[in-house]
C-alpha positions as CSV (number, residue, x, y, z in Angstrom):
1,X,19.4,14.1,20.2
2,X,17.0,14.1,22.8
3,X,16.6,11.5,25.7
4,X,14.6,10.8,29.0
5,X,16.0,12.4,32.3
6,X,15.6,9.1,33.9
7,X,14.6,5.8,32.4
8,X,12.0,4.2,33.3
9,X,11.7,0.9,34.9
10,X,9.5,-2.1,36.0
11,X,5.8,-2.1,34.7
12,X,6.5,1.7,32.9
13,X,9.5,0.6,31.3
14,X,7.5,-2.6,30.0
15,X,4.3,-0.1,28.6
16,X,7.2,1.6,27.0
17,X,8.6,-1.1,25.2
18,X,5.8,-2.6,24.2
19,X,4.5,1.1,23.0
20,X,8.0,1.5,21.3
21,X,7.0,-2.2,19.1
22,X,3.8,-1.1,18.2
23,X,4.9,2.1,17.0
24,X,7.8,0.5,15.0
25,X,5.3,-2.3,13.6
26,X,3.2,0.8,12.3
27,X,6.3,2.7,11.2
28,X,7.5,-0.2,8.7
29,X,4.0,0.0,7.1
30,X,4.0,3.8,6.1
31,X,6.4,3.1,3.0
32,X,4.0,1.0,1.7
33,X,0.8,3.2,1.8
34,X,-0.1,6.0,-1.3
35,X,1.1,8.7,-0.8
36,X,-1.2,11.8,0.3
37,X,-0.8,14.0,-3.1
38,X,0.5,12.5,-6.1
39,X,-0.1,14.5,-9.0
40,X,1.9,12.6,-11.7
41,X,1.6,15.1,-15.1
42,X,2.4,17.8,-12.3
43,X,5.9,16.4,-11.6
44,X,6.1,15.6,-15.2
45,X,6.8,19.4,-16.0
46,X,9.5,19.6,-12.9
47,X,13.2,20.5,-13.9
48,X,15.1,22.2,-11.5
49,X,13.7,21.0,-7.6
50,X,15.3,22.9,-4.7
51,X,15.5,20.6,-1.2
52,X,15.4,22.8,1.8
53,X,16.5,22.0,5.4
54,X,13.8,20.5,6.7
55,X,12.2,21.7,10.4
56,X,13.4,20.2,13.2
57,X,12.7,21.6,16.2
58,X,13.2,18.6,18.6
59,X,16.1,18.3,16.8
60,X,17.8,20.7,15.4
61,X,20.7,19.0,13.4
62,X,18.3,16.0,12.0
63,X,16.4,18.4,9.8
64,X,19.5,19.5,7.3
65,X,20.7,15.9,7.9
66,X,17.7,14.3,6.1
67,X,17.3,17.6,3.7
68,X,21.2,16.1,2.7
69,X,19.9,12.8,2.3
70,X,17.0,13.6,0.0
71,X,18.8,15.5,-2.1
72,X,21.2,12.6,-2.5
73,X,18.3,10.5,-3.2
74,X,17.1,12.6,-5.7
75,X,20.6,13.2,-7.7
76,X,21.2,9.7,-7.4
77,X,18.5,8.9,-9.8
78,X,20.2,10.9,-13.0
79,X,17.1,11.6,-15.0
80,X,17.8,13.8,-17.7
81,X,15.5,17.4,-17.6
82,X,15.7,16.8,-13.6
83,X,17.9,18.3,-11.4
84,X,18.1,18.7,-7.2
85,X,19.9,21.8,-6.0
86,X,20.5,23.1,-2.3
87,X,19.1,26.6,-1.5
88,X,21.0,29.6,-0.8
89,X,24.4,29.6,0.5
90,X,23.6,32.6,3.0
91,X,20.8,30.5,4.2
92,X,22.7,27.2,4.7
93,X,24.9,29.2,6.6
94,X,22.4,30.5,8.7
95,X,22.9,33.6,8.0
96,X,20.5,34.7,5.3
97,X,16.6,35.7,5.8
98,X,15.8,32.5,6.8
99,X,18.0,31.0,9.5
100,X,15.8,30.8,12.1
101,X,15.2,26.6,11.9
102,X,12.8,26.8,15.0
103,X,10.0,28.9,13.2
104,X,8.5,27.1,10.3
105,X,9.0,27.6,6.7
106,X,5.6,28.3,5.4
107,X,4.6,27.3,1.7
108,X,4.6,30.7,0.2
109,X,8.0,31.5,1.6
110,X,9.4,28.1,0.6
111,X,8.0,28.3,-3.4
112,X,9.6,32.4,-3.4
113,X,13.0,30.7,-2.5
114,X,12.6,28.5,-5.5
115,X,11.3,31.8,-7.7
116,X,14.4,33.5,-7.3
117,X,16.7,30.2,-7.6
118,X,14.4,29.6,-11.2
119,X,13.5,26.6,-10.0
120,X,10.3,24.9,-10.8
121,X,9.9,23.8,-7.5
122,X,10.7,23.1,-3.5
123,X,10.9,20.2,-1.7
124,X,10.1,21.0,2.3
125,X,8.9,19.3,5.3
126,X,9.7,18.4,8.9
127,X,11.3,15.8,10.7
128,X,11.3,14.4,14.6
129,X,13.6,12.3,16.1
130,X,14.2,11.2,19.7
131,X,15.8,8.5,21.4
132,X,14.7,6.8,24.6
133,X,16.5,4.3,27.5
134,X,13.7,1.4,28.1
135,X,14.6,-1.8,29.8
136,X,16.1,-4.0,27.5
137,X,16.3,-6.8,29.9
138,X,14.0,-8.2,33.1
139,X,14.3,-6.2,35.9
140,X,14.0,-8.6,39.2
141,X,11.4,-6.9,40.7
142,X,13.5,-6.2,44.4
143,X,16.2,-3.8,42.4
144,X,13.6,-1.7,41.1
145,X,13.4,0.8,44.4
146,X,17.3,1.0,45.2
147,X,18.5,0.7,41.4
148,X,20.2,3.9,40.3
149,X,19.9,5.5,36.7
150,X,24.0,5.0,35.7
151,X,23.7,1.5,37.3
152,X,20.4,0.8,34.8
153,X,21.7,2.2,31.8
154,X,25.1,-0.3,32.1
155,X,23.1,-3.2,33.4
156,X,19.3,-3.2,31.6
157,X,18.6,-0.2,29.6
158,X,18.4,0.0,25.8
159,X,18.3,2.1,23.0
160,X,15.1,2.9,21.3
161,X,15.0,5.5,18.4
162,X,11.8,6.6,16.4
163,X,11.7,9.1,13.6
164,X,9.0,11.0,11.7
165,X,9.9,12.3,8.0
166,X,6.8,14.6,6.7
167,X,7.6,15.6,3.0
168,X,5.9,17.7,0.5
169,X,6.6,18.8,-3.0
170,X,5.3,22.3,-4.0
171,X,5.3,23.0,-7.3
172,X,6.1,26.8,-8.4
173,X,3.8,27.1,-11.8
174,X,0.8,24.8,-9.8
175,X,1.2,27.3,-6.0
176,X,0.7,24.4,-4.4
177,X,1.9,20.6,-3.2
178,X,2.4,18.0,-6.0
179,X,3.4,15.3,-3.8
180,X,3.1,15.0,-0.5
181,X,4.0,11.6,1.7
182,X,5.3,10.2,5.3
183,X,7.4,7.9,6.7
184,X,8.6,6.9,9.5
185,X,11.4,4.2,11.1
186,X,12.4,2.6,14.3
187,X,15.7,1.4,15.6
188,X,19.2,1.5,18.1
189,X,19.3,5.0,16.9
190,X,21.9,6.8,14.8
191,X,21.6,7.9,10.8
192,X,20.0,4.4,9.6
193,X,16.8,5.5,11.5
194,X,16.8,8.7,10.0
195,X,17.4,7.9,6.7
196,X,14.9,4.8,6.7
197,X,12.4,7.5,7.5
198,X,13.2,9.5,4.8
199,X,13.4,6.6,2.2
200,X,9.6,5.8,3.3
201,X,8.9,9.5,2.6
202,X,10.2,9.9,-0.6
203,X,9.6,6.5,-1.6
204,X,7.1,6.6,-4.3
205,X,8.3,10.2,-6.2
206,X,11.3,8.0,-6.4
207,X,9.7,5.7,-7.8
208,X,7.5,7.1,-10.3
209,X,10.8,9.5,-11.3
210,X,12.2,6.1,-12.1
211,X,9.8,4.8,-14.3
212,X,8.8,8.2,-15.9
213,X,12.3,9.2,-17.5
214,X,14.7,7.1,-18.7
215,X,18.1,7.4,-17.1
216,X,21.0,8.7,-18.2
């Protein structure tokens, strides 16, 4: 997880706070908001939906982390006809074709993975996630030239985590997107601001899969 080389302090560590609350404040709206592309009678013809890894490339361990999450979201709901799989072993593994998480997964490479799995369709996307020291208490205003970073991180800094979750839904029979939404979270850090990033993303296809097909 990425931080700061040195935190900042005084003044910049107040325009980063206050950045950091604006940014959360806008976060905690995105699961509320339609989503980009929602193409209800297109999902209504999914069956078989394969969740990629999503990119990461500040990151790369948050982008298979949130792919996990998804897919648990997605089995979790139990709708009969609809199923979420994991791609390729080899892959997972990196070790097939595909391993290289830096370099994007473009559409048409994403919806052939899901032609040779059968699947009706992919779910992809990208996620960032960083973590930064800002001053989580006042600073008296003499300690800011002799203060050192170890001595600020025990005494004033705090932990502020932000994370973006892009998704999007291609459907094999439509070549294209179906659904498409973002969401985003801010927090201490850790997996619960991942995964309230990802619960903003996927938020209304949940949803409509939930009130679409009866459970089992």
């Amino acid at each position: 997880m990425s931080t700061t080389s040195r935190p900042p302090t005084g003044r910049a560590a107040v325009a980063v706070l206050g950045a950091g609350a604006l940014l959360a404040l806008a976060l905690a709206g995105c699961g509320g908001k339609a989503p980009a592309v929602m193409e209800k009678m297109a999902i209504d013809r999914l069956h078989t939906v394969v969740v990629l890894p999503l990119q990461s490339p500040q990151d790369a361990g948050a982008g298979p982390v949130v792919s996990g999450m998804l897919l648990e979201q997605l089995a979790a709901l139990r709708k009969p006809g609809l199923s979420a799989v994991e791609p390729p072993v080899l892959w997972r593994l990196g070790t097939g074709p595909l391993a290289d998480r830096s370099a994007p997964v473009g559409d048409q490479q994403a919806l052939r993975i899901a032609r040779d799995m059968g699947a009706d369709a992919v779910l992809t996307g990208t996620v960032t996630y960083a973590v930064q020291l800002v001053a989580g208490r006042k600073m008296p205003a003499e300690m800011e030239g002799p203060m050192k970073d170890m001595d600020f991180q025990r005494d004033f800094a705090a932990r502020r985590a932000t994370a973006a979750v892009n998704v999007q839904l291609l459907s094999v029979a439509d070549n294209r997107a179906v659904y498409a939404h973002s969401g985003a979270a801010g927090g201490d850090g850790g997996l619960q601001v991942l995964r309230d990033a990802a619960d903003a993303a996927i938020a209304p296809l949940e949803r409509y899969l939930r009130q679409s097909r009866p459970s089992k």
